[in-house]
N, C-alpha and C positions, 0 to 999 in steps of 0.2 A: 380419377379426376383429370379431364383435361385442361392443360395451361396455355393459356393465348399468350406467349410471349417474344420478343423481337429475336434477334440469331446471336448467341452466346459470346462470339468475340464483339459486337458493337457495343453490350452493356462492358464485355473490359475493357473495352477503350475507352467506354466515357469512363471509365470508374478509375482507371490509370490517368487519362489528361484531364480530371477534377483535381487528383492528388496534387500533382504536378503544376497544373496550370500552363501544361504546356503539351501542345502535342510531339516534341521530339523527343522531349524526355521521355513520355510516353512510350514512343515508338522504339526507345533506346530499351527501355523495360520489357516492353513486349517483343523484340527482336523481330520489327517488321520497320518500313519508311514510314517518315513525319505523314504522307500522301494517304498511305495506307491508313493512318490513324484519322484525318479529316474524313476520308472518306466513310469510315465507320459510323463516326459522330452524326457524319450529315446523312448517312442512312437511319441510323434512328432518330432522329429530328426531323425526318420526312412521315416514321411510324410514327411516332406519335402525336405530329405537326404543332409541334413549337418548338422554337430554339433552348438547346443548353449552352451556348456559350455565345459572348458575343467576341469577335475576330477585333479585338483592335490593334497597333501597330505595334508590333513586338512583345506582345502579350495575351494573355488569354483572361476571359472574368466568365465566370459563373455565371448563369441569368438566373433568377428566384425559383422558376421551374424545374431547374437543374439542381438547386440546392436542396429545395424540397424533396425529389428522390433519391439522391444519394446518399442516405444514412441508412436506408431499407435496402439498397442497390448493394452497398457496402455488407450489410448484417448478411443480405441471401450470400456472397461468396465468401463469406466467413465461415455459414452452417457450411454450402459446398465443402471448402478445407478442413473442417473439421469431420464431417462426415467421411469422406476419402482415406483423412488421416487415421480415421477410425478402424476403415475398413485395412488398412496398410499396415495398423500398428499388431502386431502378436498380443500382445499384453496391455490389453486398456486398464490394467488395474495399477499400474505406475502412475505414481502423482507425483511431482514437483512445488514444493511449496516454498517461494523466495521470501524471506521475513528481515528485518530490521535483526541486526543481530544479538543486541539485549532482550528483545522479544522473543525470538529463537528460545536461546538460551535459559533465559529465567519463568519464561509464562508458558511457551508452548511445548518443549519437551521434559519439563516434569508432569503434562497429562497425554504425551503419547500413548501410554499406557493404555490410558483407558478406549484410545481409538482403535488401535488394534487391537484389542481384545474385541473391541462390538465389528471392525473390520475387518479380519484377518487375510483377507484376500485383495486388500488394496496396499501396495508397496509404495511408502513414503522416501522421499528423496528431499530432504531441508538445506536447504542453501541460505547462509546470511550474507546479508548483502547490505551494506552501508548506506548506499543510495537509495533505499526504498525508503527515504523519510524528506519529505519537501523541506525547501529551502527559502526560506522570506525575502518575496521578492524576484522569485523567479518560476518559472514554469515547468510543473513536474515531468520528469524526464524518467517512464514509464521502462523496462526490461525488457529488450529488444523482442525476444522469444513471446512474450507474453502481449506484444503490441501488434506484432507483425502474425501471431499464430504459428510460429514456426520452432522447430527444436523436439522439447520435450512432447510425446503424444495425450499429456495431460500438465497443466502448470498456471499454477495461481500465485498471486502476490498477498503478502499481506504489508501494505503500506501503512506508515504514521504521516499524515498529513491534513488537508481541508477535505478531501472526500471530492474534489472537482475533477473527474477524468473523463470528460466527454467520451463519447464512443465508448464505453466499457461499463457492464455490472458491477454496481459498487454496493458494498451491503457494511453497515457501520459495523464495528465487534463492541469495543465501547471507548468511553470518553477520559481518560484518567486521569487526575489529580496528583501534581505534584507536592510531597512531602520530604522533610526532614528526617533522615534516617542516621541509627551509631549503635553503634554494639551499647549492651546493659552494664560497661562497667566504667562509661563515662557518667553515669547516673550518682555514682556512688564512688566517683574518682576525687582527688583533693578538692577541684572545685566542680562541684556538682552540678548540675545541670538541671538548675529548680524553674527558669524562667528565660526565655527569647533571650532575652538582654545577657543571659549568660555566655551565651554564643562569643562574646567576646573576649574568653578566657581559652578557648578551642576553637581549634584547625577545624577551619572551612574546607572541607573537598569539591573542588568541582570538575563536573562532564562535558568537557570543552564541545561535545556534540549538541548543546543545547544553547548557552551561552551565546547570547548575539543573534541568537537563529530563531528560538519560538517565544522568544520576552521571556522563559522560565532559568531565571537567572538567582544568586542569592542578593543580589540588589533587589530584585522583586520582591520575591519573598521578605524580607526584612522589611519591607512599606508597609505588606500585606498587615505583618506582625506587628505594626508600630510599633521598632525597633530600628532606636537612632544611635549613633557613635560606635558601630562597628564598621569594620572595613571589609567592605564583601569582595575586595579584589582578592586578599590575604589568602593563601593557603596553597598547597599541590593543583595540580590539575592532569587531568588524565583523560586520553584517546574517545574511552568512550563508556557507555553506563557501567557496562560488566566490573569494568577497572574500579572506577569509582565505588561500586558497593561491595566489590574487596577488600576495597581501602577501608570500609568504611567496619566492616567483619573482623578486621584486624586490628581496631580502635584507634586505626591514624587519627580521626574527627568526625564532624559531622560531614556527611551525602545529603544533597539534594537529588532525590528519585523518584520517578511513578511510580504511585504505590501498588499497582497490581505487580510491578516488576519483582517486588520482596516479600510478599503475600506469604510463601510458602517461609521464609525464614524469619519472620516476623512470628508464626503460628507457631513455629520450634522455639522460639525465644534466644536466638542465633541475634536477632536488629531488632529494636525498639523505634517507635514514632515517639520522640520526646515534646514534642509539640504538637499536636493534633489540630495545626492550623495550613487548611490546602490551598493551594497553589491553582486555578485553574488552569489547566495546557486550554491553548487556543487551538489544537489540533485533536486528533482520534485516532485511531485505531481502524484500518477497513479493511474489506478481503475484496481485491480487485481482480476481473476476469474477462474475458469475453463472453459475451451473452452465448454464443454455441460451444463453448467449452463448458458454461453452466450445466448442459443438457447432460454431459457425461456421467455415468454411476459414481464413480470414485472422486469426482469433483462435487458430485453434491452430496454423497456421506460424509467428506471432510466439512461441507456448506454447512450441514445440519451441526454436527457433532462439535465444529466450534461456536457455532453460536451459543446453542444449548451449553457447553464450558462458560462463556463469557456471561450469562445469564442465567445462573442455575437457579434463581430464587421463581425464575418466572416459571420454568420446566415445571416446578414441583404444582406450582399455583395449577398448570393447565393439566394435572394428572389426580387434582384434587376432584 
């Protein structure tokens, strides 16, 4: 198939002084003069005769022309990079996957198992990382490697947040409900734990990662519960979920937790849900990527194979 298209460094110019909104900085990126980078621009604005920017005094604006190709401008030197990287890497069967690190921990490597065994020839690399979970109120702040394309020759995120990351494939895992969680022998300790209200005779444990950040607090929850005269400040607090449901394994008190987090020792009878009244998180579960990194083998048998985990009732339904 032949491509009609303009000369390879003018589309990276305009695709560097869109970023930037500036030609120097541009030309600071691409290691050539501010001169060099107008002259780019205004070669392909002659191809395709209309303007991408307009010059005004100490600045640069996008014109609507210019906006509307730059998101396919962007995706073509993304395949580019990945494709290159493709061909450069030895081993495309390395994957990198950055996760939340309660997520890590509690939900994703008790069924590694089952990935390598159906993968065996894609090499997993888990990284936990604290930042991959948004912050209310602020703008998600994405993994350099995984924004920029650069690093690992294969690497996905899996974030906890709204699922809003322009420029990038987002596919949800699922949506989790916060729950009440404590070992079985606060059930049947002096004072038993028959009723919400009891809550006020037992240590509150809380996830100071949550707290403030996604409204999943035990002030919430107690509203949820219409449950008055406890003091949801009362009790330990700890770094982050793992802690917390340690504490909680150990019968300091009760955890508030995502329930998919305790799923597996909830099923041993390790944690009980003493209350079976959820919590909705305002937030989910996603697996973020760049659209040409989707294309990869070892990126999309991880794609498949965790979805199908987070969803196994539908699997079964679509093999009926």
């Amino acid at each position: 198939m032949s491509y009609r298209l303009p000369p390879l460094p003018a589309l990276r110019a305009f695709e560097a002084a869109s970023r930037h909104l500036s030609f120097k900085k541009a030309a600071e990126e691409l290691h050539v003069t501010p001169a060099a980078i107008s002259q780019q621009v205004k070669a392909l604005e002659d191809y395709l005769g209309v303007a991408l920017f307009r010059r005004l005094t100490r600045a640069l604006e996008i014109t609507p022309h210019g906006a509307a190709m730059l998101p396919k401008i962007r995706e073509g030197f993304e395949c580019l990079a990945a494709a290159v990287e493709t061909a450069r890497s030895a081993d495309d069967g390395v994957l990198t996957v950055s996760a939340p690190p309660s997520f890590a921990s509690r939900w994703l490597i008790p069924r590694l198992a089952r990935f390598s065994l159906a993968h065996p020839h894609v090499a997993l690399r888990i990284t936990g990382s604290a930042t991959n979970t948004d912050r209310r109120d602020e703008s998600p702040v994405l993994d350099a490697s995984v924004a920029e394309g650069r690093g690992e020759p294969s690497k996905v995120t899996i974030r906890y947040g709204t699922g809003n990351y322009p420029g990038f494939r987002v596919e949800k895992i699922f949506s989790p409900d916060w729950v009440p969680i404590c070992s079985p022998q606060l059930i049947t300790a002096e004072r038993p734990l028959a009723t919400p209200a009891d809550l006020r005779h037992h240590v509150l444990i809380h996830d100071e990662t949550i707290d403030d950040e996604t409204q999943a607090s035990w002030s919430e929850w107690l509203k949820v519960a219409g449950v008055k005269g406890v003091n949801a400040q009362r009790g330990p607090r700890f770094s982050n979920a793992v802690l917390a449901a340690e504490a909680a394994l150990d019968s300091l008190g009760v955890a508030l937790t995502l329930r998919p987090m305790v799923e597996a020792d909830i099923a041993a009878g390790r944690l009980i849900i003493p209350f079976d009244i959820p919590l909705r998180s305002p937030y989910a579960y996603y697996l973020v990527m760049q659209e040409a990194m989707a294309r990869r083998p070892a990126v999309a048998a991880f794609h498949d194979w965790l979805l199908a985990e987070a969803h196994p009732d539908e699997v079964l339904a679509d093999a009926r």
